[in-house]
C-alpha positions as CSV (number, residue, x, y, z in Angstrom):
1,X,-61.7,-121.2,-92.2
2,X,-61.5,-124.9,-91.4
3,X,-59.8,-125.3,-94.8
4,X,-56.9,-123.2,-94.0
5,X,-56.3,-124.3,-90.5
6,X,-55.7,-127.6,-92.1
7,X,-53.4,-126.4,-94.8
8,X,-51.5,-124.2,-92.0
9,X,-51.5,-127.2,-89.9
10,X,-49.8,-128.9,-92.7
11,X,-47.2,-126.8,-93.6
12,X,-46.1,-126.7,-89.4
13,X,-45.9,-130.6,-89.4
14,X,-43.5,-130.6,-92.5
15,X,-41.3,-127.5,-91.7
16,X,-41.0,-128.4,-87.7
17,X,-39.7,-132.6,-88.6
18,X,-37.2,-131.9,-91.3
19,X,-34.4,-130.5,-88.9
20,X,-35.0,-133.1,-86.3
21,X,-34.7,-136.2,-89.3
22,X,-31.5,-134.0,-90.9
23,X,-29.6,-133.4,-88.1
24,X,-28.5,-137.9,-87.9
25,X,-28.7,-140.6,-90.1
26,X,-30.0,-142.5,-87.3
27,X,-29.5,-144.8,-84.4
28,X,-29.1,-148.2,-83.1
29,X,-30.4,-149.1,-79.8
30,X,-27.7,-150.4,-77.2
31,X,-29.2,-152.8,-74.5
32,X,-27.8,-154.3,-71.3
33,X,-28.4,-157.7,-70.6
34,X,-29.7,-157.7,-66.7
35,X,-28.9,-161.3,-66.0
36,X,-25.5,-160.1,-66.8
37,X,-25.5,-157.4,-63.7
38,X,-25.0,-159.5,-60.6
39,X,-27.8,-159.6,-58.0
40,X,-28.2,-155.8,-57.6
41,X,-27.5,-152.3,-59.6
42,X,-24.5,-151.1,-60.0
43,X,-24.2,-147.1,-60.1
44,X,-22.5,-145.7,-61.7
45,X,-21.1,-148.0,-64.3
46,X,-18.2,-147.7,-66.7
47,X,-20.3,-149.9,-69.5
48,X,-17.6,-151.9,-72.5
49,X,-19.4,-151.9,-75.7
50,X,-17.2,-153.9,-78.4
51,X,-17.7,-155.7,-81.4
52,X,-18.1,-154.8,-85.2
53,X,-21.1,-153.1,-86.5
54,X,-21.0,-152.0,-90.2
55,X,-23.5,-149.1,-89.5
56,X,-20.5,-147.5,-88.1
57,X,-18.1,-147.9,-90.4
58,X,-17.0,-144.8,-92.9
59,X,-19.3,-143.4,-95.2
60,X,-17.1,-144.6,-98.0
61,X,-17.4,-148.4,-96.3
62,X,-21.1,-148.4,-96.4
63,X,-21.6,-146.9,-92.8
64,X,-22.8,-143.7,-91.8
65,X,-19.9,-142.0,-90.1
66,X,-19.0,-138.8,-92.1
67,X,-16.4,-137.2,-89.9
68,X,-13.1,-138.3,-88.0
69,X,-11.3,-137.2,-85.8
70,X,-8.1,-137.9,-83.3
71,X,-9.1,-138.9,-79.8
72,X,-7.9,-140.7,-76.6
73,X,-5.0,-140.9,-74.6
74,X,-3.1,-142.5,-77.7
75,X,-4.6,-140.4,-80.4
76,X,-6.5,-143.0,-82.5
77,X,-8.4,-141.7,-85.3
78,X,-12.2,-141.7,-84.3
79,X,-15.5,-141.1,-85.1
80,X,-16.5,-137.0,-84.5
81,X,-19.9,-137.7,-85.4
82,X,-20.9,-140.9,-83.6
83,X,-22.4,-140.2,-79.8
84,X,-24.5,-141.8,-77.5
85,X,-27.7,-141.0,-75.9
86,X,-30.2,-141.0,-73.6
87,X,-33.0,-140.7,-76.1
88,X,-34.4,-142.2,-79.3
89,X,-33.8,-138.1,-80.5
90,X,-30.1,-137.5,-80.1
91,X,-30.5,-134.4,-78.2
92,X,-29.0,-136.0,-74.5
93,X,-25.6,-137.2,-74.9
94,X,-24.4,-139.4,-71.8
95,X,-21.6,-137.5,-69.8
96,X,-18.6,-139.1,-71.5
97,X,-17.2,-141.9,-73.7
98,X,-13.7,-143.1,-74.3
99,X,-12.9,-145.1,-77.6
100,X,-10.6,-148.0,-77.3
101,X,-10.8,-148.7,-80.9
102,X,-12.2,-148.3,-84.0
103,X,-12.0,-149.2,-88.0
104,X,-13.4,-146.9,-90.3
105,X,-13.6,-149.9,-92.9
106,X,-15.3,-152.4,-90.6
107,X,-17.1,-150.6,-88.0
108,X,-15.2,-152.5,-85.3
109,X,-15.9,-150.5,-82.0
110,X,-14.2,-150.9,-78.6
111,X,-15.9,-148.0,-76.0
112,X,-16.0,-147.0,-72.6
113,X,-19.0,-145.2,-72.1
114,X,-20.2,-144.0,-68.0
115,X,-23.9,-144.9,-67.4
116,X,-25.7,-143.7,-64.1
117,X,-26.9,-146.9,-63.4
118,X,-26.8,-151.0,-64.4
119,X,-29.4,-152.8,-63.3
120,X,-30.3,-156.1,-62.9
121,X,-33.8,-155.6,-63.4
122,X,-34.0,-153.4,-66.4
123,X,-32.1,-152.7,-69.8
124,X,-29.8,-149.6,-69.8
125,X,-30.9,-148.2,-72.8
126,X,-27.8,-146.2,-75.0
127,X,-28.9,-144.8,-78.2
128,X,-25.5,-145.3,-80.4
129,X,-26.5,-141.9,-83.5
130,X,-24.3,-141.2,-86.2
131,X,-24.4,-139.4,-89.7
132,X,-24.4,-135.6,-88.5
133,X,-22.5,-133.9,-91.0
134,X,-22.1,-130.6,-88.9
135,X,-20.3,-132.6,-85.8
136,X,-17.0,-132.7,-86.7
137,X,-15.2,-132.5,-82.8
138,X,-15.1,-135.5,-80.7
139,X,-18.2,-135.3,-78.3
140,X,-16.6,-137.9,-75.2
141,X,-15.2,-135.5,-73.0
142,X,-12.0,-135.0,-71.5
143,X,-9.5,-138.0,-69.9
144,X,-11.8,-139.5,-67.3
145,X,-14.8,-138.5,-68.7
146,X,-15.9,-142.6,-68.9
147,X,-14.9,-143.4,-65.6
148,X,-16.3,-142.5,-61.9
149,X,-14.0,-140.8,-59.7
150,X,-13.3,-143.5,-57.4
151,X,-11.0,-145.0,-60.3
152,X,-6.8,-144.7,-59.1
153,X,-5.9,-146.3,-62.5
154,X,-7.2,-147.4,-65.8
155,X,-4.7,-149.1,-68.0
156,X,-6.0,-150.8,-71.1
157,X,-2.2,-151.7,-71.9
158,X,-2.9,-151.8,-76.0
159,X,-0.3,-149.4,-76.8
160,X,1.7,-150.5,-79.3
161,X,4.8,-148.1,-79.1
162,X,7.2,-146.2,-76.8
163,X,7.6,-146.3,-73.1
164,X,3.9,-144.7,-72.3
165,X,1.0,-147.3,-71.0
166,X,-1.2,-144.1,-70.7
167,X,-4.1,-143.8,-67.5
168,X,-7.4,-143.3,-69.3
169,X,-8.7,-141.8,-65.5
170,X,-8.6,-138.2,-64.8
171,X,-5.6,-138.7,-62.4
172,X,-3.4,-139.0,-65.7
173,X,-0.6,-141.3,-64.1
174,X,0.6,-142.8,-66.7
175,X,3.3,-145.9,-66.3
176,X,6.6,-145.9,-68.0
177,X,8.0,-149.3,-69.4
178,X,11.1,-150.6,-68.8
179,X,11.7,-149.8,-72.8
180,X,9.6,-149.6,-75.6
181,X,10.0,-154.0,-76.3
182,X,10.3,-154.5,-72.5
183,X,7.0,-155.5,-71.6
184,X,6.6,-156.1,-75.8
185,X,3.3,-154.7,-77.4
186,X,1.1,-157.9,-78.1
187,X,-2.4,-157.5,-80.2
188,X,-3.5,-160.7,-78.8
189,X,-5.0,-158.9,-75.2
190,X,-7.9,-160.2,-73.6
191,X,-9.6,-156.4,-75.0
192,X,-7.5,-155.6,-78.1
193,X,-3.9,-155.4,-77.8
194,X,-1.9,-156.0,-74.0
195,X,1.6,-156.2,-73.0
196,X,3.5,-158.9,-72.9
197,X,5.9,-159.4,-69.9
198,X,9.4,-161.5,-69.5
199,X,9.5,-162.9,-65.7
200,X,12.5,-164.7,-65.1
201,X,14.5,-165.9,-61.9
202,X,16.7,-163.2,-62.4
203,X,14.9,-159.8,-61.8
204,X,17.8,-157.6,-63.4
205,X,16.0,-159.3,-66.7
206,X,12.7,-159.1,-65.9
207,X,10.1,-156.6,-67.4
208,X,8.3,-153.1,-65.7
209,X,6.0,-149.7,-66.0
210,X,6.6,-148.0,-63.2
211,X,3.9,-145.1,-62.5
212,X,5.1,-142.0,-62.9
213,X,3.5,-141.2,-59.5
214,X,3.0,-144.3,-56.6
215,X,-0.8,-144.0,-56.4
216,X,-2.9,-142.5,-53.6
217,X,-3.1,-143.9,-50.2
218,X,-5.6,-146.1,-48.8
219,X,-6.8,-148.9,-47.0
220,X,-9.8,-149.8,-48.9
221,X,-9.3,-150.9,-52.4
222,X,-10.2,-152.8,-55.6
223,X,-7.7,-154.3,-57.9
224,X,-8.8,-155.6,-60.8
225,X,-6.7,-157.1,-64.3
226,X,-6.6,-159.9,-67.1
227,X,-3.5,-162.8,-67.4
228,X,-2.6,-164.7,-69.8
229,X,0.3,-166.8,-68.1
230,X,3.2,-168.1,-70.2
231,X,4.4,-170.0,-67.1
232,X,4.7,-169.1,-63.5
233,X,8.8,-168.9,-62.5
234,X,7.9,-168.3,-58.5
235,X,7.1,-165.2,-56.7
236,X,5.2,-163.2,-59.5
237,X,4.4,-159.7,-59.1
238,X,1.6,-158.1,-61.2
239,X,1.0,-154.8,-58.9
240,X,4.6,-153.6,-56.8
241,X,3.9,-152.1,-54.0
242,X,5.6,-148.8,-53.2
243,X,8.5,-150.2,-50.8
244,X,9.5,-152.0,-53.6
245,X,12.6,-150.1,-54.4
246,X,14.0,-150.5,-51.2
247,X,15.1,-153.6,-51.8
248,X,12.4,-156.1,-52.5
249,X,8.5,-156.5,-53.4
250,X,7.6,-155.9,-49.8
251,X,3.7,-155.3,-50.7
252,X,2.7,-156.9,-54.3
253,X,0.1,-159.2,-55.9
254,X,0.8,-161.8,-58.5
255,X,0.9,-165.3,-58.7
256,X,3.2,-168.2,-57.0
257,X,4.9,-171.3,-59.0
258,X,3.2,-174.0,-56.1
259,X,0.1,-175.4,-57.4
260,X,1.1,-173.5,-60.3
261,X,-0.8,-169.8,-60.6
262,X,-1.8,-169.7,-56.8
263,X,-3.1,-166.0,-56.7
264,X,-1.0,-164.8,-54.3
265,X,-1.1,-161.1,-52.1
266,X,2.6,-160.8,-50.5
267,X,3.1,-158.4,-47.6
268,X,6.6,-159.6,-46.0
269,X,5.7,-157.6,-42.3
270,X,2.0,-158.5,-42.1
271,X,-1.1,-160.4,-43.1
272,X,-2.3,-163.8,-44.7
273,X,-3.1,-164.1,-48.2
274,X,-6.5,-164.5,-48.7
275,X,-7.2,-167.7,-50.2
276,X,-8.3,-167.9,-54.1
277,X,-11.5,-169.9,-55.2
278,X,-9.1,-171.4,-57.8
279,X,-5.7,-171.3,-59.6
280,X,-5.1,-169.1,-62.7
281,X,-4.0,-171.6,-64.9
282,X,-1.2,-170.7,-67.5
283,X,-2.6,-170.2,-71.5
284,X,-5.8,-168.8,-71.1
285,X,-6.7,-165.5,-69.8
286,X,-8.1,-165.0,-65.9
287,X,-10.0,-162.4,-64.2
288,X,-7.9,-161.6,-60.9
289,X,-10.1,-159.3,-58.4
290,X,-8.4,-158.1,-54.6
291,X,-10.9,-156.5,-53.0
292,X,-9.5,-155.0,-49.3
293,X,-11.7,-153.1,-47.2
294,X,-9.7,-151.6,-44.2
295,X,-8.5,-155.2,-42.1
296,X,-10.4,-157.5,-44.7
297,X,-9.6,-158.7,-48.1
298,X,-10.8,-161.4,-50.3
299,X,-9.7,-162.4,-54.2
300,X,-11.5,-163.4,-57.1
301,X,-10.9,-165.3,-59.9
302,X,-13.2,-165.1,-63.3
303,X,-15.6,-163.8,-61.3
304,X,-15.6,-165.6,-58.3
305,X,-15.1,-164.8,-54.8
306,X,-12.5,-166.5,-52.6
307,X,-12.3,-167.0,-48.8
308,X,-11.6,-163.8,-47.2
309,X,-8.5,-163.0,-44.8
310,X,-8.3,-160.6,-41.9
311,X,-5.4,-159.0,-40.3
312,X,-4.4,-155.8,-42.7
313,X,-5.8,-153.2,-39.9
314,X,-5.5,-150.1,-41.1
315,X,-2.0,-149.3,-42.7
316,X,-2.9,-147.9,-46.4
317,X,-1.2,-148.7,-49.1
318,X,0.5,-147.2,-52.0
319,X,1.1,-149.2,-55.6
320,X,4.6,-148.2,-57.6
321,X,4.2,-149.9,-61.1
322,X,3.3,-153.2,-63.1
323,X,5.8,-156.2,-62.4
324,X,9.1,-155.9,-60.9
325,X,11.8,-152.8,-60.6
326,X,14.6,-154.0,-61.8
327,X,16.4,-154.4,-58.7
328,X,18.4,-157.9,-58.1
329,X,16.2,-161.0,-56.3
330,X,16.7,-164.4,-57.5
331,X,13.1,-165.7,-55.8
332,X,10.8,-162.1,-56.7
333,X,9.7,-161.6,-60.8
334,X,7.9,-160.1,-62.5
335,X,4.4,-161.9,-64.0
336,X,5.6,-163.9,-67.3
337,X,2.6,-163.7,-69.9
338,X,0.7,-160.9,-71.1
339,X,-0.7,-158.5,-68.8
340,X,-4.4,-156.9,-69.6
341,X,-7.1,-153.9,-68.6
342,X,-5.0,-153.3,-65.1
343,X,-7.4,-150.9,-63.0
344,X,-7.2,-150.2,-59.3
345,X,-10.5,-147.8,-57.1
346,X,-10.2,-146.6,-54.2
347,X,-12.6,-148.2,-52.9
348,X,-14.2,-151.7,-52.6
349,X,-16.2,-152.4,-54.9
350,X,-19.0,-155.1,-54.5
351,X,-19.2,-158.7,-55.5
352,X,-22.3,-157.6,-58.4
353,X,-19.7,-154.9,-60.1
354,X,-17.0,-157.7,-59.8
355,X,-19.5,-160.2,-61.3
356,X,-20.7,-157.3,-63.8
357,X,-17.1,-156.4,-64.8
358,X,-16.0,-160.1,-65.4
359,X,-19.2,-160.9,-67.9
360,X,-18.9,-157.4,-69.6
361,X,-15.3,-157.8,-70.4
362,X,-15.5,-161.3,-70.7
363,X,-18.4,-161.4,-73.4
364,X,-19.4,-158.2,-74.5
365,X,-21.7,-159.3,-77.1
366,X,-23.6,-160.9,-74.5
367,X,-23.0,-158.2,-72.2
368,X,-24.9,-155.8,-74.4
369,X,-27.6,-156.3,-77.4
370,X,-27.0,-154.1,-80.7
371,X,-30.1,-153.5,-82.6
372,X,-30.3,-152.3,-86.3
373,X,-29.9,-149.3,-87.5
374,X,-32.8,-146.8,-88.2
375,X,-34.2,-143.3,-88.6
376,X,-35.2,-141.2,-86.1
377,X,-38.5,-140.7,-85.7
378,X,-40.0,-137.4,-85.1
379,X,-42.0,-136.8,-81.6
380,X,-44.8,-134.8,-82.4
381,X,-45.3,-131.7,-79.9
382,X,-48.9,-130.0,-79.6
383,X,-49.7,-126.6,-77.6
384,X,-53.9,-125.7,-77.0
385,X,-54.3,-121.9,-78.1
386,X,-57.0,-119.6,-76.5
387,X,-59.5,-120.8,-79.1
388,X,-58.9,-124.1,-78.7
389,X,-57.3,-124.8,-81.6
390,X,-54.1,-127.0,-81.5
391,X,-51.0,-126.5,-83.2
392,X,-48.6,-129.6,-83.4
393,X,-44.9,-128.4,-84.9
C-alpha cells in the first residue's frame, strides 16, 4: 500500500508541472526603483519600460519571442506572445500594455504598461513571459488600455509618415500636421523618434497638428511634454489654445525669446504666468510640466516645481493643436525644435507623479531594474483527503 501511494504520488507531480513549464519559455522580473517615485505612491501609474533585452528578441535572433503580430495606433509589428504579469506563473496579465517599439533582431523594447500602484516604499513587481507558442494575438488591450482615464491626450509624436500624430488614449483625437514634412519626422526624440517643428517670425511658415477635436473642457489640468529647442524666435507656442483661430494664440504655452526659453503660459484677457524654476535652455531636451488647479497654476521644469500664480478663477479651457495655426502674426510662432511625448489630464496631477514621470522618461534604465531571464518554476498545490493522505498535483 505505502509503495503505490508513492508511485501514484509520483506520477501526479510529473503529469500536473509539465503544462505549467510548457505553456512559456520563461520570465524576467521587472522592478521599480522606489527612490525613483517621489515622496508618496502614485496610483495608478502608466509605467515606461525601455531599453534592449536580447531575451526578447525573435526566436531566430536568439530570444524567445515565437510569434508577431501588428499592434498600436501606427501598426508596428510586435510581439503576440510577450505579456506581463502579476505573478512569477504567467496566469495574471496586468490590464493593458501599449508598445512604443520593438526589434525583433535586438530585443529593443519601448512599453507603456498601467500598474495599480508606484510606490515609493516597495518595488512594483512586472513579470515580462514570453515563448508561448499557442499566443499568437496581441494580449495589450484596446487604445487606452495603458493609460488611466483621466488622460485628454497621449502623443508619443514618433510617427514617421503622413499627416496623423495618433492619440494612444481612449479618446482617439488624433492631431493632423500641417503636411506630412511640416512638423518633419525626426528619430532623434527624447523617447524614440519626435517631430521636428519650424518656428519662424512669420506664422504663415510656421509648423502645426491641429486636433481633430479641441479637447474637453476644464479648469484643472496637467500638461506635460519634452523640447529640444533649436532657438527661441519670440512668442512660442507648444499647446494653442482653442481661440486661437480667431485671430491669435489668445490661450497657449511655449516659451519666450527674453532670457532665452522663459517657460511662458500666455492668456491675452487674464492671469500671470506663473514663474518657472528655470529656463529651458536651447540643445538639450527639457521636461515642461503646467499644472492648474481651478484659480492656481504652477510650472515645472525637469522635474522641478516653480513659483505658483493665482488669478485663473474658474473659466475652463479647451486646447486646439501643437504650435501655431497658420494664421498671419509677425510676434506669435510656433516652438522651433523638436517636440516630444505631449500629454495633457484632466486633472492635476501631483508634484510625486511629476517627479515620477520626469525620472521614468528621463532614465528608464534607472527607472526600472531588468533581471535575467528564467523558467518558471512550478507552485506545488496539496489537498488533505478523508484518510489523511495528501495529494500534491
Amino acid at each position: 500500500g505505502g509503495v503505490h501511494a508513492m508511485r501514484r504520488l509520483t506520477i501526479l507531480l510529473l503529469v500536473s508541472c509539465l503544462p505549467a513549464t510548457a505553456a512559456w519559455d520563461g520570465f524576467s522580473l521587472i522592478q521599480t526603483v522606489p527612490a525613483k517615485a517621489g515622496g508618496s505612491a502614485t496610483s495608478p501609474y502608466s509605467l515606461l519600460i525601455s531599453g534592449t533585452y536580447p531575451q526578447f528578441a525573435a526566436v531566430a535572433s536568439g530570444g524567445h519571442v515565437k510569434n508577431t503580430v501588428p499592434c498600436g495606433v501606427n501598426s508596428i509589428t510586435c510581439p503576440a506572445d510577450l505579456i506581463f504579469t502579476r505573478d512569477s506563473q504567467c496566469t495574471t496579465p496586468y490590464s493593458g500594455w501599449d508598445i512604443l517599439s520593438w526589434s525583433p533582431s535586438t530585443g529593443q523594447l519601448s512599453v507603456v504598461l498601467e500598474i495599480p500602484i508606484l510606490s515609493n516604499l516597495r518595488p512594483a513587481k512586472i513579470y515580462a513571459c514570453a515563448g508561448s507558442p499557442a499566443v499568437n494575438t496581441y494580449q495589450g488591450g484596446g487604445r487606452g488600455s495603458a493609460y488611466d482615464s483621466n488622460y485628454l491626450l497621449a502623443l508619443h509624436l514618433d510617427e514617421t509618415s503622413g499627416t496623423i500624430l495618433h492619440d494612444s488614449t481612449a479618446n482617439a483625437n488624433d492631431a493632423v500636421k500641417k503636411s506630412a514634412a511640416a512638423p518633419a519626422p525626426v528619430t532623434a526624440g527624447k523617447l524614440g523618434g519626435g517631430q521636428q517643428f519650424t518656428g519662424t517670425a512669420s506664422s504663415t511658415n510656421n509648423d502645426y497638428a491641429l486636433f481633430e477635436s479641441v479637447t474637453e473642457a476644464t479648469n484643472t489640468y496637467t500638461m506635460e511634454y519634452w523640447t529640444k529647442a533649436t532657438s527661441y524666435v519670440d512668442l512660442d507656442s507648444v499647446f494653442l489654445g482653442s481661440d486661437g483661430l480667431a485671430g491669435g494664440p489668445v490661450i497657449h504655452t511655449g516659451f519666450y525669446f527674453y532670457p532665452a526659453g522663459s517657460v511662458l503660459y500666455r492668456n491675452s484677457w487674464c492671469c500671470s504666468s506663473p514663474h518657472a524654476p528655470a529656463t529651458a535652455s536651447a540643445g538639450t531636451f527639457h521636461n515642461i510640466v503646467f499644472v492648474r488647479s481651478g484659480d492656481t497654476m504652477n510650472v515645472y521644469v525637469d522635474g522641478v516645481p516653480g513659483t505658483a500664480a493665482t488669478g485663473f478663477g474658474d473659466g475652463a479651457q479647451t486646447w486646439m493643436g501643437l504650435g501655431w495655426d497658420g494664421g498671419v502674426s509677425s510676434v506669435f510662432n510656433s516652438f522651433n525644435g523638436i517636440l516630444d511625448e505631449a500629454f495633457l489630464s484632466k486633472v492635476a496631477r501631483s508634484a510625486d507623479y511629476i517627479t515620477a514621470r520626469f525620472n521614468n522618461v528621463n532614465s528608464p534604465s534607472t527607472f526600472c531594474t531588468v533581471g535575467p531571464f528564467g523558467p518558471i518554476t512550478p507552485i506545488p498545490q496539496s489537498t488533505t483527503q478523508a484518510n489523511s493522505q495528501v495529494n500534491i498535483f
